[in-house]
C-alpha positions as CSV (number, residue, x, y, z in Angstrom):
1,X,-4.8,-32.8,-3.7
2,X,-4.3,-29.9,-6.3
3,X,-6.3,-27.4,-4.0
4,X,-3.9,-28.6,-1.2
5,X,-1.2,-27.1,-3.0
6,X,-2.8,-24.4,-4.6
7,X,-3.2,-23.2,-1.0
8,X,0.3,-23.5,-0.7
9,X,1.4,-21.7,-3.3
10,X,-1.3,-18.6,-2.3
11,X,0.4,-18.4,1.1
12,X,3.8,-17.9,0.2
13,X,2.3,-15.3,-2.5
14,X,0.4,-13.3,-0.1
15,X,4.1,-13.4,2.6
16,X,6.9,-14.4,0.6
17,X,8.9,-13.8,4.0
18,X,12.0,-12.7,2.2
19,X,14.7,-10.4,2.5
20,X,18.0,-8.9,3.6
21,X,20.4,-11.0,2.3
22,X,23.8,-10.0,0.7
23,X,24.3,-11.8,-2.9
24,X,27.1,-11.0,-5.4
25,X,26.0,-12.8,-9.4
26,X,28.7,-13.0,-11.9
27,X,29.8,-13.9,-15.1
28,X,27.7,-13.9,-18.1
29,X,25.6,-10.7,-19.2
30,X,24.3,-9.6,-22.9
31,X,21.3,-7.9,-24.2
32,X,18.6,-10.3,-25.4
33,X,16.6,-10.0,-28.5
34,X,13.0,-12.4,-28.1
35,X,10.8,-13.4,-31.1
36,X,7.8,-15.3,-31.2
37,X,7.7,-18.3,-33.0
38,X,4.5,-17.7,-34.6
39,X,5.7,-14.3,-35.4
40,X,8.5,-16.1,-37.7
41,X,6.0,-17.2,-39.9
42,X,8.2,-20.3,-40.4
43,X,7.4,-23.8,-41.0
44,X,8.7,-27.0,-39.4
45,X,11.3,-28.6,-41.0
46,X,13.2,-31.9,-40.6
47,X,14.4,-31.5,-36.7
48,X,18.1,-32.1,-36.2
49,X,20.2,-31.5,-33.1
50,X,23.0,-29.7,-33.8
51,X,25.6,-27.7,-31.0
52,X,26.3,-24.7,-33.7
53,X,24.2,-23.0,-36.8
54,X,26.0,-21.0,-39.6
55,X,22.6,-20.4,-41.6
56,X,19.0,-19.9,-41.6
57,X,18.5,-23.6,-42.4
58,X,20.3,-24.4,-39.5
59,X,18.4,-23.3,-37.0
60,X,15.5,-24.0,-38.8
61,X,16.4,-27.5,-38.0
62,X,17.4,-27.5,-34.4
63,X,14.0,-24.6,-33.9
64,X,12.3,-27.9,-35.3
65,X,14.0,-30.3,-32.5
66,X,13.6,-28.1,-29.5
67,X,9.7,-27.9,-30.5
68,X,9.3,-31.2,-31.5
69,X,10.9,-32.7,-28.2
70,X,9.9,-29.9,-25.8
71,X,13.6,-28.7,-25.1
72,X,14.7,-25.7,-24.0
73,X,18.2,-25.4,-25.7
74,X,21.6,-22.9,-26.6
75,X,23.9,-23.1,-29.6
76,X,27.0,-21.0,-30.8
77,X,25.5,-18.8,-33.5
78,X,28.4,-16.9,-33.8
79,X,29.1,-17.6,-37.0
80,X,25.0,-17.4,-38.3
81,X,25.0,-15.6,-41.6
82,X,21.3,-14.1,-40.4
83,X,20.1,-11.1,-39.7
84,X,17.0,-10.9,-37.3
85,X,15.0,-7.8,-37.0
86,X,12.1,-8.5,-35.3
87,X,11.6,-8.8,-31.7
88,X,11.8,-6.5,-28.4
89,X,15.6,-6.1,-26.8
90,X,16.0,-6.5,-22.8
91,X,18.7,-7.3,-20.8
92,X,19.8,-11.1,-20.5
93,X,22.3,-13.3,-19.3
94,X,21.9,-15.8,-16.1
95,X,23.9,-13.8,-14.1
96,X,22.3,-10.0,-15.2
97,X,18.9,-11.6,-15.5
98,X,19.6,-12.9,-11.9
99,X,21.2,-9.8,-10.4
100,X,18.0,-7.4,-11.9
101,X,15.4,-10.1,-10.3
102,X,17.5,-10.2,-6.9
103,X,17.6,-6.2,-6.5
104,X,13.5,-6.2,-6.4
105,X,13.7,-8.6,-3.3
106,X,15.0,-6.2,-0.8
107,X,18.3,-7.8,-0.3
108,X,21.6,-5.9,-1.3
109,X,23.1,-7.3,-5.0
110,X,26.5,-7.2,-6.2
111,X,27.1,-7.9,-10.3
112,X,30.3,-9.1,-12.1
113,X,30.9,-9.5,-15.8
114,X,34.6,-8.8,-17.2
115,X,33.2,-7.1,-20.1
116,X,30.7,-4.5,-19.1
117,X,29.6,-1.9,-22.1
118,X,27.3,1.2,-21.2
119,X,24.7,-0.4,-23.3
120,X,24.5,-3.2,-21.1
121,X,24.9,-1.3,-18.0
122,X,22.1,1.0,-18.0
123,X,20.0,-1.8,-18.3
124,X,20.8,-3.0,-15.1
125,X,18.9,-2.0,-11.8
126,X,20.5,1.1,-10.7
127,X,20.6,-0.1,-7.1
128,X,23.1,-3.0,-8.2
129,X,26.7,-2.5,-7.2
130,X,30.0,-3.7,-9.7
131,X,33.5,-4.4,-8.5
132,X,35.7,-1.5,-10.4
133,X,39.4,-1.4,-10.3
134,X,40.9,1.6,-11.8
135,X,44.3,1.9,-9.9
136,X,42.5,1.1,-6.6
137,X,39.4,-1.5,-5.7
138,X,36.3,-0.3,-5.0
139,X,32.3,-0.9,-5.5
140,X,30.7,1.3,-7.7
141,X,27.5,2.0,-9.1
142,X,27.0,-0.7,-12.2
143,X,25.9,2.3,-14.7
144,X,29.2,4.0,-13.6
145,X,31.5,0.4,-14.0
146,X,31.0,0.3,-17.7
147,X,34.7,-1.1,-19.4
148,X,34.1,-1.7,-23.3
149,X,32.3,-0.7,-26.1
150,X,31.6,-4.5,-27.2
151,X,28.0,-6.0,-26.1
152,X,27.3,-9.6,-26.7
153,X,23.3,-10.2,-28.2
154,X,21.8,-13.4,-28.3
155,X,18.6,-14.1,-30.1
156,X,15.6,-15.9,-27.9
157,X,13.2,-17.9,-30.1
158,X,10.1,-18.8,-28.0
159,X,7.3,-21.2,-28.7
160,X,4.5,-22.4,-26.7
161,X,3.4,-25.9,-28.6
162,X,3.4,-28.6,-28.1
163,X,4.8,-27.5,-24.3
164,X,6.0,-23.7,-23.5
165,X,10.0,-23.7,-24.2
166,X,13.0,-21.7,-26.0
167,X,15.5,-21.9,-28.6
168,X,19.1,-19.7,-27.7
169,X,21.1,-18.2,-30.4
170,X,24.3,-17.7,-29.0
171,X,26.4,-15.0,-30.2
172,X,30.4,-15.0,-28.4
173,X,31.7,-12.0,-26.6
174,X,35.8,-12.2,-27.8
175,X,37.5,-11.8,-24.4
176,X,35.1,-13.5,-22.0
177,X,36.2,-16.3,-19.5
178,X,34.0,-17.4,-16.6
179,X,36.4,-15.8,-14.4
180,X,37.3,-12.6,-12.4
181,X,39.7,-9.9,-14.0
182,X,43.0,-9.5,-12.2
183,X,42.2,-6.6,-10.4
184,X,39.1,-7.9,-9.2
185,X,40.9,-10.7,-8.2
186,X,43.3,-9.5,-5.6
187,X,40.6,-8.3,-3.8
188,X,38.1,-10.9,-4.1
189,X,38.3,-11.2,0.0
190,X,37.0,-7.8,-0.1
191,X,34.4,-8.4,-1.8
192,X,33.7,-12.0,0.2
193,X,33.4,-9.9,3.4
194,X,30.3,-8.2,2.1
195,X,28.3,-10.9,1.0
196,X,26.8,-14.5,2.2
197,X,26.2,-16.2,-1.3
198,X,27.5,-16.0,-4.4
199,X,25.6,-17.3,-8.0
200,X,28.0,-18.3,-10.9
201,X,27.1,-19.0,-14.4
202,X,28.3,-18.5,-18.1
203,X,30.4,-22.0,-17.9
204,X,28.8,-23.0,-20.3
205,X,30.4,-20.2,-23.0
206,X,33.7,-22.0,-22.3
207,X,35.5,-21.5,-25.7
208,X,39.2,-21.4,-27.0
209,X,41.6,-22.7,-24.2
210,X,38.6,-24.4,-22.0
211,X,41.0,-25.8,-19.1
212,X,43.3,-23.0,-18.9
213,X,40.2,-21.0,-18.5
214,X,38.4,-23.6,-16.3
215,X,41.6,-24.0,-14.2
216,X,41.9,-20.2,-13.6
217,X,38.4,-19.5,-12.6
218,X,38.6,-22.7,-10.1
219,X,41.5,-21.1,-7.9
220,X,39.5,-18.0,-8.0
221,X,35.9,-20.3,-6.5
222,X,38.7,-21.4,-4.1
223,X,39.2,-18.2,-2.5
224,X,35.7,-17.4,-1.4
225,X,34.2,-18.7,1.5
226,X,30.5,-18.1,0.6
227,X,29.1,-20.1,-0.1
228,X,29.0,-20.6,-3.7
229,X,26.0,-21.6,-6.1
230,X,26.9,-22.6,-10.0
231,X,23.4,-22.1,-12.3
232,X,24.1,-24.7,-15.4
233,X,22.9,-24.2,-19.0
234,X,22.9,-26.2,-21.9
235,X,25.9,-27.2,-23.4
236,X,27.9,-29.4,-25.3
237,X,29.5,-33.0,-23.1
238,X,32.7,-31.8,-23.1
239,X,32.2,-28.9,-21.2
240,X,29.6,-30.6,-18.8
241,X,32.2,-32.8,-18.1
242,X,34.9,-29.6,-17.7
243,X,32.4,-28.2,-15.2
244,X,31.7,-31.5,-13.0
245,X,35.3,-32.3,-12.5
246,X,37.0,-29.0,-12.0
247,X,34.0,-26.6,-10.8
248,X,31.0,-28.6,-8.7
249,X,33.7,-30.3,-6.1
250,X,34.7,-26.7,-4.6
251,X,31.6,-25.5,-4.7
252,X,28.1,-26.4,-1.9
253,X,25.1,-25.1,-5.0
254,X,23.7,-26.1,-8.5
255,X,20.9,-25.5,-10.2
256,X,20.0,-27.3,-13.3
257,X,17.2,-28.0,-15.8
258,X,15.9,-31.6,-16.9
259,X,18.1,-31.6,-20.2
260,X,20.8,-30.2,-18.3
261,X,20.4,-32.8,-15.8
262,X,20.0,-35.8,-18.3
263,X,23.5,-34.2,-19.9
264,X,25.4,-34.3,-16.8
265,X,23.9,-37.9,-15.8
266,X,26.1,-38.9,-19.9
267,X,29.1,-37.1,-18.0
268,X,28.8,-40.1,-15.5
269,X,28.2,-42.7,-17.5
270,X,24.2,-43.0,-16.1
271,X,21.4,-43.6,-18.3
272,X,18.2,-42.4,-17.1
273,X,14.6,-42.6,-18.6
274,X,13.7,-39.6,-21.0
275,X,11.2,-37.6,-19.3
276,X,13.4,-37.8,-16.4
277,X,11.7,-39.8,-13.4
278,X,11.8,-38.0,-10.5
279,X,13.4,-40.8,-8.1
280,X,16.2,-41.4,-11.2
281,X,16.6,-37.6,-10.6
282,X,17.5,-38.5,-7.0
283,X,19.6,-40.8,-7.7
284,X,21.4,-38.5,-9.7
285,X,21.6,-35.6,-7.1
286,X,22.3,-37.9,-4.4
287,X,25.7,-39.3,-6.4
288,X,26.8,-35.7,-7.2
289,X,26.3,-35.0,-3.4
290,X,28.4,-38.4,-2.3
291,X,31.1,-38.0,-4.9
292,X,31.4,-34.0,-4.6
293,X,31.7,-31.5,-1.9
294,X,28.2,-30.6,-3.1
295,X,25.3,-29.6,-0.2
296,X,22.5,-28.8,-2.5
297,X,21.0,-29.9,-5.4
298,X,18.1,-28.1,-7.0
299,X,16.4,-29.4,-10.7
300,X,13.6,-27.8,-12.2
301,X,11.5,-29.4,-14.9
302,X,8.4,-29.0,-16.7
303,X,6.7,-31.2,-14.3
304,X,8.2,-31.2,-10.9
305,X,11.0,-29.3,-9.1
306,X,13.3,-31.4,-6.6
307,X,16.0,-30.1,-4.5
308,X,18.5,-32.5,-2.4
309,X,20.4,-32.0,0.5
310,X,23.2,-33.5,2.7
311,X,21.3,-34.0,5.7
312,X,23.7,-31.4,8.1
313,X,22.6,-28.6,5.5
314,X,22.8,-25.6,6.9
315,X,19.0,-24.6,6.5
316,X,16.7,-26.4,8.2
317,X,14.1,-28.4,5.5
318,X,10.7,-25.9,5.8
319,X,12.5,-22.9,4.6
320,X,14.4,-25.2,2.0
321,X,10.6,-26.0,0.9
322,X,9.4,-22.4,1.1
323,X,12.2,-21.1,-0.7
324,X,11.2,-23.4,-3.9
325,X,7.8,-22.0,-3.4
326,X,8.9,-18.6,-3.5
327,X,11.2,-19.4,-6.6
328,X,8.8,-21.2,-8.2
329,X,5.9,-17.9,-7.4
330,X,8.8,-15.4,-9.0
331,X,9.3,-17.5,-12.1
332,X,5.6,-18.0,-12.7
333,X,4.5,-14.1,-11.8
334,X,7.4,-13.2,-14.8
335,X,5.6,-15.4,-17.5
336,X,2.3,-13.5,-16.1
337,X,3.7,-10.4,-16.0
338,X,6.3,-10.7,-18.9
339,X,9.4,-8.9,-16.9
340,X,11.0,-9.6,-14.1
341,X,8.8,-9.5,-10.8
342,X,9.7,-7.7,-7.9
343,X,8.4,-7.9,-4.4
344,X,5.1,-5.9,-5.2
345,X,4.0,-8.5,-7.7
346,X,3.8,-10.8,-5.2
347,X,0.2,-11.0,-3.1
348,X,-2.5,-12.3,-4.9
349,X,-1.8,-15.3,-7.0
350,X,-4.7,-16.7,-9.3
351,X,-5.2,-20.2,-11.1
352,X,-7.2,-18.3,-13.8
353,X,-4.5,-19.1,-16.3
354,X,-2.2,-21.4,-13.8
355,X,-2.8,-24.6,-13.0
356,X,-0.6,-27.2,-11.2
357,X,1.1,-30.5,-12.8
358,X,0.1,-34.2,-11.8
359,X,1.3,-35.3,-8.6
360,X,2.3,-38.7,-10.6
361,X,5.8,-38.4,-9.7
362,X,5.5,-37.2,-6.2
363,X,3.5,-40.6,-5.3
364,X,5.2,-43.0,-7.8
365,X,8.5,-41.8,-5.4
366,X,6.6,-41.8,-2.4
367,X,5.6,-45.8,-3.1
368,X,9.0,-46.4,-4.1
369,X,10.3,-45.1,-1.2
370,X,7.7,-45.9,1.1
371,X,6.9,-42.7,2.5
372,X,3.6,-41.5,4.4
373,X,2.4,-37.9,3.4
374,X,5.0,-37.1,1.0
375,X,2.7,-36.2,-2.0
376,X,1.1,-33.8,0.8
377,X,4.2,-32.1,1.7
378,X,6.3,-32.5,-0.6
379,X,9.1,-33.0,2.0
380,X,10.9,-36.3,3.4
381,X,14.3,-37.8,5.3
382,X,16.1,-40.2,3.0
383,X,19.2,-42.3,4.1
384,X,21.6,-39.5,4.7
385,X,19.7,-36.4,2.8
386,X,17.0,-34.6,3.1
387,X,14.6,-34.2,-0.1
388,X,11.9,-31.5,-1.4
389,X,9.7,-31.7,-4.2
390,X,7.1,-29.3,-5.5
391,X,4.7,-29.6,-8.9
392,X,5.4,-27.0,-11.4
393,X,3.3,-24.0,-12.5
394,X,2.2,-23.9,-15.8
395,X,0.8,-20.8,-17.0
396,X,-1.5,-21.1,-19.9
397,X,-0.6,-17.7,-22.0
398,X,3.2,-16.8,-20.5
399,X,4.0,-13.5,-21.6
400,X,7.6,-14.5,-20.9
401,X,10.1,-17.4,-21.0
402,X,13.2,-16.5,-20.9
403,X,15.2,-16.8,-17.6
404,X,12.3,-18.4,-15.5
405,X,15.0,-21.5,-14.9
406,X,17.1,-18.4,-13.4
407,X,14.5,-17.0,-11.4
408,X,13.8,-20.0,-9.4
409,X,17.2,-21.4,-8.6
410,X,18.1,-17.8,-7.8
411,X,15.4,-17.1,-5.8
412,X,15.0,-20.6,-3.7
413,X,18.7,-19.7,-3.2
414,X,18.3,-16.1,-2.0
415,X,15.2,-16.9,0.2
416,X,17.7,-19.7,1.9
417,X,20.0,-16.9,2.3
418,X,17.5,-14.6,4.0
419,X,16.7,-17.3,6.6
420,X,20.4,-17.9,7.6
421,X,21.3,-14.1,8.2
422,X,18.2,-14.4,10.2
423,X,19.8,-17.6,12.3
């Protein structure tokens, strides 16, 4: 069954079928600074979960709980008395990362952040575009839209044992909301006239005045009629809970890890099963859709990906499928490559050093459910939605972690795009 969708995955490589689509990413950007665990020289310590780190000790201990659980998790370390000063710099940030893997695709890429520095902007693709108001509105060149001197760094501890996975230091950019800047935002229609999609994230730096800032950048989602995906990231409950009830009902997108996932399920009171089963996982996608505005689901974990529908969705269910092939091909060519792919990587596509997860989940829900050829396809009609699931990847010696969650979503979203200007 493996080779079946081995064969899958080497068609899409060799035509990734995707392109010219109009995306604008916004709202959280910084320049990242990765270390190797084993490059630490640090030993594991008593793990503890904790949502912020002051010290070395600190995140010693929740270093300790992301390897020993196989988590990929953020905290505020903006207050960490510790200087790191090893480790290669790069440009990070959901919706940078996302806006620098989305130029490469031959699709045209619009990037906000309220606070841009120059450092951060000339590490952006130079073919991106930045709303710029200076007295009048108008699209520049990102390397010319630079506003402040201030640059936000966050430090990316990686470690590949017992499963491949990340720690986030979080530093806190004074000044940053999720949200547009005035001048930005009396033109946002502009802007929404020259895009089909739009690809939100940084709700999860809420900080300060949360609901005033929540509030504000709702009335701005409001406005736009793309149509509007939110990429999640760990948090802490309260601002899950921020997001679900004042963000995901005006929006049709989310993307979303397992831990993120499991977090969000707390927000609603559900208690699933820890690794997350993937027809609990559809239970969970299928209540955000029913109680939410919500169209479209996507999860990612470290064993399958599943993405949920309302059945009327607007793209038909083979390019749904395809387009978390192509995600999953552009996450899994960065961890081989160790940057950010771009349409040339694509082609061949060996299991040298890949190889593809158990199919347990995709026929445990295909008993449950009752469903001939699921495990096969990976597709299926379910009461009133329409369901995709694909194994993950795993790549044996990934040369890079960071922002492969991003690189899916972003790209299963983007490839959905393509196929509707194509309509």
């Amino acid at each position: 069954m493996k080779d079946l969708w081995r064969q899958k995955f080497r068609e899409k490589a060799e035509k990734p079928g995707i392109g010219g689509f109009q995306v604008l990413t916004a709202f959280n950007a910084n320049i990242d600074r990765k270390i190797e665990f084993s490059d630490l020289d640090w030993s594991l310590v008593r793990p503890e979960e904790l949502d912020e780190v002051s010290n070395v000790s600190d995140v010693k201990k929740v270093l300790s709980y992301a390897i020993q659980n196989g988590e990929n998790l953020e905290v505020d370390a903006s207050r960490l008395q510790y200087e790191f000063e090893i480790g290669d710099t790069s440009v990070g940030g959901q919706a940078a990362i996302m806006a620098n893997f989305l130029s490469g695709l031959e699709g045209s890429v619009t990037f906000y952040t309220p606070l841009l520095s120059d450092k951060l902007a000339q590490n952006i693709d130079e073919k991106v575009l930045h709303p710029y108001f200076d007295g009048g509105f108008k699209l520049k060149n990102v390397r010319d839209s630079a506003n402040t001197d201030r640059t936000k760094e966050n430090i990316i501890i990686e470690f590949k044992e017992p499963k491949s996975g990340r720690l986030i230091l979080s530093d806190k950019l004074r000044g940053f909301g999720p949200y547009f800047r005035s001048g930005i935002t009396d033109n946002i229609d502009l802007i929404d006239e020259n895009i089909q999609g739009v690809v939100l994230s940084g709700f999860h730096n809420l900080r300060g005045n949360k609901e005033a800032k929540i509030e504000k950048s709702r009335h701005q989602i409001q406005r736009i009629d793309s149509k509007i995906h939110v990429e999640l990231a760990d948090t802490e409950k309260e601002n899950f809970k921020l997001i679900r009830e004042n963000i995901i009902p005006f929006i049709e997108s989310i993307g979303l890890d397992e831990t993120e996932a499991l977090k969000l399920a707390e927000t609603l009171d559900k208690d699933y099963s820890r690794p997350l089963k993937m027809g609990e996982a559809f239970d969970l996608l299928k209540g955000l859709i029913d109680e939410t505005d919500l169209a479209r689901c996507h999860l990612h974990t470290y064993r399958y990906h599943l993405l949920v529908t309302e059945k009327e969705y607007s793209v038909d269910v083979d390019d749904i499928f395809d387009g978390m092939i192509f995600g999953e091909i552009s996450a899994i060519k960065c961890a081989e490559k160790g940057r950010l792919p771009n349409l040339e990587d694509f082609g061949d596509l060996s299991f040298t050093d890949i190889h593809v997860k158990n199919l347990d989940q995709h026929e445990d829900f295909a008993d449950f459910f009752d469903l001939e050829n699921f495990v096969e396809t990976g597709k299926a009609s379910i009461e009133d939605y329409n369901v995709c699931a694909i194994p993950t990847l795993i790549h044996e010696e990934p040369d890079r972690l960071v922002g492969m969650g991003d690189l899916i979503s972003s790209g299963a979203f983007a490839y959905e795009l393509s196929k509707e200007s194509g309509q």
